[in-house]
N, C-alpha and C positions, 0 to 999 in steps of 0.2 A: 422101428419096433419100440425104441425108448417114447418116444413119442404118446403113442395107444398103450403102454402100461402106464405112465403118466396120469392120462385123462381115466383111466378107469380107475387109480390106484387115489381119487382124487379122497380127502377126509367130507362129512357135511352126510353122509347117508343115510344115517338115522334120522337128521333133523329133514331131509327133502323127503323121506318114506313118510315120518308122522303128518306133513301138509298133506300129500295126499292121499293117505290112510282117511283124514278127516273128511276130504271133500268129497270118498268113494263111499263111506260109511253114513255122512248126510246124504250122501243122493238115494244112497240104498233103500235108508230109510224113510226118506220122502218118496219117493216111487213105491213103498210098501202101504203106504200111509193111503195118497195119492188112488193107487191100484184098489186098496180093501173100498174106501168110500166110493167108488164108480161099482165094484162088484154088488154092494149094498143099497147104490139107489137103483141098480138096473135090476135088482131082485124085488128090490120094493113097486118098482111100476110093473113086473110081471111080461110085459110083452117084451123087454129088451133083454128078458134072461137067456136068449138065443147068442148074445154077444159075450156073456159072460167068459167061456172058456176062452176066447181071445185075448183078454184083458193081459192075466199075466204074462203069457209069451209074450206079446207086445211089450210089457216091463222089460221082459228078459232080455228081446231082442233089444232092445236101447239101454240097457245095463252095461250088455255086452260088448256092442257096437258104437256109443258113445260115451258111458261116463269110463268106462276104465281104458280108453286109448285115452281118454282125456285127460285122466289121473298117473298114466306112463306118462305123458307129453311134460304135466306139471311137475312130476319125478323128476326127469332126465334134465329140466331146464333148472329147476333147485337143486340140484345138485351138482351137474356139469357145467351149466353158464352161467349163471347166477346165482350162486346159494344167499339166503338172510343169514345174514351176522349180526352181533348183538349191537358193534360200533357201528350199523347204519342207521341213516336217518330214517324219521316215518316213511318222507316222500321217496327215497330211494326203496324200501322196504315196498311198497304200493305199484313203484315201476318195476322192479323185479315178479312181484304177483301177476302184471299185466302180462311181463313177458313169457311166464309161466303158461299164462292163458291162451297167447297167441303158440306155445307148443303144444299145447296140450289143442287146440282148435285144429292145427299142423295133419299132429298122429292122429285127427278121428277124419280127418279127409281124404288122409291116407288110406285110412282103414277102409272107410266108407267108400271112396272110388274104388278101388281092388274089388270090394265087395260086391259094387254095381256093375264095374263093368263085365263080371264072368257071369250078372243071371241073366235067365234062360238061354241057358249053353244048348246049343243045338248041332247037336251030334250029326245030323243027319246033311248040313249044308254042304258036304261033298264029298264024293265018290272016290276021287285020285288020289287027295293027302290023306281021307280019313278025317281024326279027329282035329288033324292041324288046322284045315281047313274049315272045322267048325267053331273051332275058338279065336278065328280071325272074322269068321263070319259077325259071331256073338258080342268079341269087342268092339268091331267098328259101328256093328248098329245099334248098340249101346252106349257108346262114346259122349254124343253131347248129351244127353239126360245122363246121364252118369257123373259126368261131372260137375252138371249144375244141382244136382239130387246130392250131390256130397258135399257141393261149396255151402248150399243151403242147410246140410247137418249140422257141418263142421262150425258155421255162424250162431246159428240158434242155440248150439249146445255153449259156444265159449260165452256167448253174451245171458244165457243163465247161470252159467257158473261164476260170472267174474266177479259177484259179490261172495260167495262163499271162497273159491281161492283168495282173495285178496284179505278174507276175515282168516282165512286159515293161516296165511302171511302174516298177518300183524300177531296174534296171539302165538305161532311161534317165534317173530320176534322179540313180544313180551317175555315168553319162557326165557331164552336163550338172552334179555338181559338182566335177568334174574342167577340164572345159571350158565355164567362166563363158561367157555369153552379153554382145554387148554392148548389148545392149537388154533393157530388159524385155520380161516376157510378161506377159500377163494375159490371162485368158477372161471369159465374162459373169458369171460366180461371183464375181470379183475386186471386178467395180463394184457390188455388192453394197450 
């Protein structure tokens, strides 16, 4: 139990929230950006205003479903395995972002498999167990598109964020050797 209050009792939380405060707040606003310019040319050519109302749920759903598992992932790795400290180097500062990246890529494949593999639950594929037997039916024939529908999320989402995490990284490095901390930080990488 010393253990698990340890790791969550760890300092660094405010500095791994404002990283990805920043990289949830840029995507927001780049998907809002992104979203109004496609609802404004599909209004202006007139025959594609059928598509309109789709647009922002489709934001929504990739807001929801990618940038913020992706912005947990970069949380929990800045702050539990790897926080930026001010004594690190660029190039360490950069590997820590990367591995940011590869959590936060983690948590939306996670997310995203779960999420694949229970659509179209089909209640109906049997009579004996009931619903048991519909949600064994659902995962297994869902299984390999589900996973490669997530692997494929989970890629595209880290390899467009990896310039903005890793710029969210250096500029809170920059802070943080401006503004010495008065404790250390250290993540699980540290006790190494």
């Amino acid at each position: 139990m010393r253990g698990f209050a340890s790791l969550f009792g760890r300092r660094g939380v405010v500095a791994a929230a404002i990283a990805a405060l920043i990289v949830v707040t840029v995507e927001v606003v780049l998907q809002l950006v992104i979203t109004s310019l496609g609802t404004g040319i599909l209004l202006m050519q007139g025959s594609g205003s059928g598509n309109v109302p789709y647009l922002f749920p489709a934001s929504l759903v990739n807001l929801v479903l990618g940038v913020l598992p992706f912005a947990i992932g970069v949380f929990l790795s800045l702050w539990l395995l790897a926080p930026v400290a001010a004594e690190l180097h660029i190039a360490h500062v950069i590997t820590r972002a990367l591995l940011a990246v590869a959590a936060g890529a983690l948590i939306v494949f996670i997310v995203r498999l779960l999420g694949s593999l229970f659509t179209n639950f089909d209640e109906s594929a049997g009579y004996v167990f009931g619903w048991a037997s519909g949600l064994f039916s659902t995962v297994s024939s869902n299984a390999g598109w589900a996973f490669a529908q997530s692997l494929y999320s989970a890629l595209t989402t880290a390899i467009n964020l990896i310039p903005l995490t890793v710029l969210a990284c250096v500029l809170l490095w920059v802070w943080l050797r401006d503004h010495p901390a008065k404790h250390p930080v250290a993540g699980l990488i540290d006790e190494v």
